[in-house]
NULO-618618 format. One record per residue: x, y, z of N, C-alpha, C in turn; residue in one letter; residue number from 1. Coordinates in Angstrom, 1 decimal, always signed. Layout:
BEGIN
X|Y|Z|X|Y|Z|X|Y|Z|A|NUM
...
This chain:
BEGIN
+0.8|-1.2|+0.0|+0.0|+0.0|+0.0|+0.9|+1.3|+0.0|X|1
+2.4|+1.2|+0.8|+2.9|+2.0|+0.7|+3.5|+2.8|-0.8|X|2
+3.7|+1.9|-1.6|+4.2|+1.8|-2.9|+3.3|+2.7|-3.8|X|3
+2.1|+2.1|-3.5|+0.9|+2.8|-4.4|+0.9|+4.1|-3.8|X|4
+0.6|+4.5|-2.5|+0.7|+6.0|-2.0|+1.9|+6.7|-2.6|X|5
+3.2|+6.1|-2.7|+4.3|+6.9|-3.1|+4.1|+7.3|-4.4|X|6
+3.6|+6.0|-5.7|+3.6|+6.2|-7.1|+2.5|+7.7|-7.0|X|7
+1.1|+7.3|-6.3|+0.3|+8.5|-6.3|+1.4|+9.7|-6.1|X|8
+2.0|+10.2|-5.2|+2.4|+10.8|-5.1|+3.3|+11.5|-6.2|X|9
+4.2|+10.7|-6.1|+4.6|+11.2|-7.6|+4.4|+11.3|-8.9|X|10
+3.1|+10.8|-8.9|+2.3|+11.0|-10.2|+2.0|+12.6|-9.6|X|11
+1.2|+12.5|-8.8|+0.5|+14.5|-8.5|+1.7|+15.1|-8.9|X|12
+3.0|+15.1|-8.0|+3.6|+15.9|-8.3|+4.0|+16.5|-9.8|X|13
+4.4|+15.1|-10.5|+5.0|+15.1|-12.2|+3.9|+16.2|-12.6|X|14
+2.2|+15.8|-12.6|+1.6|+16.2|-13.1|+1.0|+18.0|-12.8|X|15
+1.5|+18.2|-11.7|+1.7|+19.7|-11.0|+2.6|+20.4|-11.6|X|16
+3.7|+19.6|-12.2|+5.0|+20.5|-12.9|+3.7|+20.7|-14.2|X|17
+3.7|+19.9|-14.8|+3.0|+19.6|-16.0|+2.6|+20.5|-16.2|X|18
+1.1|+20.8|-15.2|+0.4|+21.7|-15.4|+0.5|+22.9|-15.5|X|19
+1.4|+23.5|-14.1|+2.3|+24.9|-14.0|+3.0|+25.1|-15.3|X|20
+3.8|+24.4|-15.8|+3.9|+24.8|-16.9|+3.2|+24.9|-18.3|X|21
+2.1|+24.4|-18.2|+1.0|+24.3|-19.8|+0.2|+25.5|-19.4|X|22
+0.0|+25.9|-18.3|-0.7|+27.2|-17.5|-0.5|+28.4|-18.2|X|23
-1.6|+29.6|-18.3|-1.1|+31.1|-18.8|-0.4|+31.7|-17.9|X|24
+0.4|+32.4|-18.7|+1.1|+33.6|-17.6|+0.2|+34.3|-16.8|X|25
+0.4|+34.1|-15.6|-0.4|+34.6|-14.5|+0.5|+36.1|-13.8|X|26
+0.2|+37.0|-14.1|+1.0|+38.4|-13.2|+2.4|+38.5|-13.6|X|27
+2.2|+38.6|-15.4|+3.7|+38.8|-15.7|+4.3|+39.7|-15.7|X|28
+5.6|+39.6|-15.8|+6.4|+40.9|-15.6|+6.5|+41.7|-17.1|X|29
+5.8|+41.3|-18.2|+6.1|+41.8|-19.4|+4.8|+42.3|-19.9|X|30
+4.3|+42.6|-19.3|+2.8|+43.6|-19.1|+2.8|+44.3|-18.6|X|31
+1.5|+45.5|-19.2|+0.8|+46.6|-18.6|-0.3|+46.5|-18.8|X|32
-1.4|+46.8|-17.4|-2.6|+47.0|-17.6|-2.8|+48.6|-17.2|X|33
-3.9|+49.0|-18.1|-4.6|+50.2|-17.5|-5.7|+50.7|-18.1|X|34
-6.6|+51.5|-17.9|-8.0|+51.7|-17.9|-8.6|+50.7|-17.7|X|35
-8.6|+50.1|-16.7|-9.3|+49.0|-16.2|-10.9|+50.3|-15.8|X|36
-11.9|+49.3|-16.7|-13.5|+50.0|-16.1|-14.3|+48.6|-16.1|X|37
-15.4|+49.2|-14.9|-16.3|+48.4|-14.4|-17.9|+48.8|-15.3|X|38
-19.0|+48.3|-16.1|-20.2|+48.4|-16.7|-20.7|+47.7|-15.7|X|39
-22.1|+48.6|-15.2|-23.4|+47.4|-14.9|-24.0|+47.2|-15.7|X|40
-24.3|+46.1|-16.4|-25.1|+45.7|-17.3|-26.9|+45.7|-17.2|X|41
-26.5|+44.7|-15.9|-27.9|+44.4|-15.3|-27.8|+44.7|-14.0|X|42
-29.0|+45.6|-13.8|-29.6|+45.4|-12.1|-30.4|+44.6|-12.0|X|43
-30.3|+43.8|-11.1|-31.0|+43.0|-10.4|-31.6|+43.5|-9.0|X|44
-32.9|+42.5|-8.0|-32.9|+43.4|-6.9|-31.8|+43.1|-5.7|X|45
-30.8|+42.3|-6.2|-30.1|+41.6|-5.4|-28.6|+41.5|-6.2|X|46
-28.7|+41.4|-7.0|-27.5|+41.2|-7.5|-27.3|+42.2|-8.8|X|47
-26.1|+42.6|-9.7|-25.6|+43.0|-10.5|-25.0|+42.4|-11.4|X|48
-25.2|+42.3|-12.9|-24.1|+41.8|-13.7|-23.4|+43.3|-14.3|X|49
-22.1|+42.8|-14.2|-21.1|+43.6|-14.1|-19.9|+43.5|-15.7|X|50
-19.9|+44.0|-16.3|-18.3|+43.8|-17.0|-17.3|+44.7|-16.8|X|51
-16.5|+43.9|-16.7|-14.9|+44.5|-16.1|-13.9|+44.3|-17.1|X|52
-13.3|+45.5|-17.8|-12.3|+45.4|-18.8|-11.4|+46.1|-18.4|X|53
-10.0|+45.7|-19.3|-8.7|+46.5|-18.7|-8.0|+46.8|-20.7|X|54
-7.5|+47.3|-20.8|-6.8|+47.8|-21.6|-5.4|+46.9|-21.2|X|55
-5.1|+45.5|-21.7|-3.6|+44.9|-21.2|-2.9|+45.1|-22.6|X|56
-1.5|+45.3|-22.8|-0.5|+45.4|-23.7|+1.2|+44.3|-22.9|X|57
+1.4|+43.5|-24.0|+1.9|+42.5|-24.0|+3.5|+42.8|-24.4|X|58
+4.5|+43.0|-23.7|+5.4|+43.5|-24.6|+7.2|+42.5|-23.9|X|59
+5.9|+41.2|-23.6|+7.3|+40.2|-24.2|+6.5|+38.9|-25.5|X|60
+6.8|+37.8|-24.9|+6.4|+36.9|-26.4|+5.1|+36.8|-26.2|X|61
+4.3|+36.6|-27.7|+3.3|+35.8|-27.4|+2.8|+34.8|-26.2|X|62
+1.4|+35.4|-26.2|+1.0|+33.8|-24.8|-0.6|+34.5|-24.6|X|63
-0.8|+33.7|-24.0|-2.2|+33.7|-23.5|-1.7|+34.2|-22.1|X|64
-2.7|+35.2|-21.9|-2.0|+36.3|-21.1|-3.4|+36.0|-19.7|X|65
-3.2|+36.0|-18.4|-4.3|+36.3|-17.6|-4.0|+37.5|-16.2|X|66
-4.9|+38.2|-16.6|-4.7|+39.5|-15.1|-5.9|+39.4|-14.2|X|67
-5.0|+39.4|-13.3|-6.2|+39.4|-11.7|-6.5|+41.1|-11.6|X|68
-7.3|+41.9|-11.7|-8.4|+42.9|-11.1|-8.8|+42.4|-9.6|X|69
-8.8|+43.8|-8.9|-9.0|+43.3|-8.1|-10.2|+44.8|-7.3|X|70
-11.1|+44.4|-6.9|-12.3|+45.3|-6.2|-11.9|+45.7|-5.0|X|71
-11.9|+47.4|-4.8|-10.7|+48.0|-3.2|-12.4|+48.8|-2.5|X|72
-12.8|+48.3|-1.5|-13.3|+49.6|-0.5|-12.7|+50.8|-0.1|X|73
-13.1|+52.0|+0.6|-12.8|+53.0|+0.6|-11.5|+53.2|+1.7|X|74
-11.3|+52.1|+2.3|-10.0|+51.7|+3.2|-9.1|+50.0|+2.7|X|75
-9.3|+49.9|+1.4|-8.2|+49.2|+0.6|-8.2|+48.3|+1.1|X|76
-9.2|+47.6|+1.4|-10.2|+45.9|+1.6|-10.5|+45.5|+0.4|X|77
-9.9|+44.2|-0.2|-10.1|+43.9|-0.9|-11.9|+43.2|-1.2|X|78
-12.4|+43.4|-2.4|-13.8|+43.2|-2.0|-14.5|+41.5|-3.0|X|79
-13.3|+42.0|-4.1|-13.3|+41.1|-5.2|-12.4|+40.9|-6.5|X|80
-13.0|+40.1|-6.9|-11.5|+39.9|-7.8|-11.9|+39.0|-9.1|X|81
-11.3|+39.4|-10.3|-11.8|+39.1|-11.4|-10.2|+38.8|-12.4|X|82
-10.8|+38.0|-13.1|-9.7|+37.4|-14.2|-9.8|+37.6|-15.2|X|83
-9.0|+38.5|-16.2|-9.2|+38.5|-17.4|-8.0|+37.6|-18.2|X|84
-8.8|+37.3|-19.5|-8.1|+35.8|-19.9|-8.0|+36.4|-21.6|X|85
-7.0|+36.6|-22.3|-6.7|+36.3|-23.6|-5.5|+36.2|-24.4|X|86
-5.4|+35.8|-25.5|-3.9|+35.7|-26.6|-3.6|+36.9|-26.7|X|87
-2.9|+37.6|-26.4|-2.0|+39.0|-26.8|-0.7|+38.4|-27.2|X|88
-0.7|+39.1|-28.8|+0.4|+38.9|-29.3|+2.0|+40.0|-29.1|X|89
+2.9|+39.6|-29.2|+4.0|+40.3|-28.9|+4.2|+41.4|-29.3|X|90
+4.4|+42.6|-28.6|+3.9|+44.2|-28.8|+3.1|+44.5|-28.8|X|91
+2.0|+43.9|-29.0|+0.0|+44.3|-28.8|-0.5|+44.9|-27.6|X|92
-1.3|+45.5|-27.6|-2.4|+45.8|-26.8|-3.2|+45.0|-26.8|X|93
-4.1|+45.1|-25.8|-5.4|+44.5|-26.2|-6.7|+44.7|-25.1|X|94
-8.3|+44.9|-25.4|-8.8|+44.9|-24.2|-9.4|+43.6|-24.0|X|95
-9.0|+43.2|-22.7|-9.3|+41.8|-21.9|-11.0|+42.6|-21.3|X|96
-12.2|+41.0|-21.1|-13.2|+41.7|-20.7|-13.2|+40.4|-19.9|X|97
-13.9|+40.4|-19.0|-15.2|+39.6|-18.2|-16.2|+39.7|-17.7|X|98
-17.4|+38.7|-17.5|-18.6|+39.4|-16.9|-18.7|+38.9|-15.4|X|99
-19.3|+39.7|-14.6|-19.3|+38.8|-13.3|-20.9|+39.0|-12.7|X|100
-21.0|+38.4|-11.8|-22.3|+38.2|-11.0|-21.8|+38.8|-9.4|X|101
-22.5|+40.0|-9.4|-22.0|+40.7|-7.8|-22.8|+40.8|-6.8|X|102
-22.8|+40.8|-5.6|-24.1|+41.5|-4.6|-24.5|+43.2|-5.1|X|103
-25.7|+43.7|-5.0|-25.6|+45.1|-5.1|-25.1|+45.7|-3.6|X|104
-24.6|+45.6|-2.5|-24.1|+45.8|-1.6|-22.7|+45.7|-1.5|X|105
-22.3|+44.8|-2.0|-20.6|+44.6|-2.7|-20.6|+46.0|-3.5|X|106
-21.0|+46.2|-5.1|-20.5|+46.5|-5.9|-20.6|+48.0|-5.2|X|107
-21.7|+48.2|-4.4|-22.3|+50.2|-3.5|-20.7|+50.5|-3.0|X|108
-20.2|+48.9|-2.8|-18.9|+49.3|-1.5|-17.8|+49.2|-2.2|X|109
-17.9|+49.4|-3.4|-16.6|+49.6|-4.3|-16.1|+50.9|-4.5|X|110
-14.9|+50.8|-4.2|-14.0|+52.7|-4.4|-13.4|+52.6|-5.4|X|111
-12.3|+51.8|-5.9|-11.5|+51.2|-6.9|-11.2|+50.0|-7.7|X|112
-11.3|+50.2|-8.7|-10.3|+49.1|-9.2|-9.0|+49.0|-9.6|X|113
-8.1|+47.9|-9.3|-6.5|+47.9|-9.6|-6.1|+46.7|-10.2|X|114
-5.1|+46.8|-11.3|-4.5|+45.6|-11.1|-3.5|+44.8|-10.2|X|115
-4.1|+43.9|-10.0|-3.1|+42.9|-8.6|-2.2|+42.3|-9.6|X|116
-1.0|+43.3|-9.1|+0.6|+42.6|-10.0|+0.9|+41.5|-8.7|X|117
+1.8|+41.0|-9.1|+2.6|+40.1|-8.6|+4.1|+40.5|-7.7|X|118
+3.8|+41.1|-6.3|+4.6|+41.9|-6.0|+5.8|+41.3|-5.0|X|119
């Protein structure tokens, strides 16, 4: 039994490298985001759908690029946090979008949006 636990294990691990690597660049250092804006789409009596875009520009290689956004209260409490996901090619711009599903009580208690670099 011990054998089989160990193979498991080193199977997760191999397959952890694996994945970390087949993964998009997550908070890279060869990016810029800015004009990140928030749209309500829909009011709900409870909830909001929301789209959240950023203006990202890519200025190392191609890749499927992803940025964390991140929702600040008026004392820099994080409130929420959004992922934008796309292929920016090398030297491009590009605007990344997502839509999200919010509380209307969350989104009243939003002061900012930023991007969460990797610091």
């Amino acid at each position: 039994m011990k054998l089989l636990n160990l193979k498991s294990g080193v199977f997760l691990f191999v397959f952890g490298l694996v994945f970390l690597g087949a993964s998009p660049t997550l908070f890279c250092a060869n990016i810029t985001v800015s004009d990140i804006r928030a749209l309500v789409i829909e009011k709900g009596t409870e909830n909001y759908s929301v789209s959240v875009q950023a203006q990202v520009s890519n200025h190392g290689e191609t890749d499927d690029i992803t940025v964390a956004i991140i929702a600040l209260d008026m004392n820099g409490y994080q409130l929420k946090d959004v992922f934008l996901n796309g292929r920016i090619e090398k030297g491009k711009t590009k605007i990344l979008n997502a839509f999200i599903q919010i509380p209307k009580k969350t989104y009243d208690d939003i002061f900012n949006w930023e991007w969460k670099t990797n610091k």
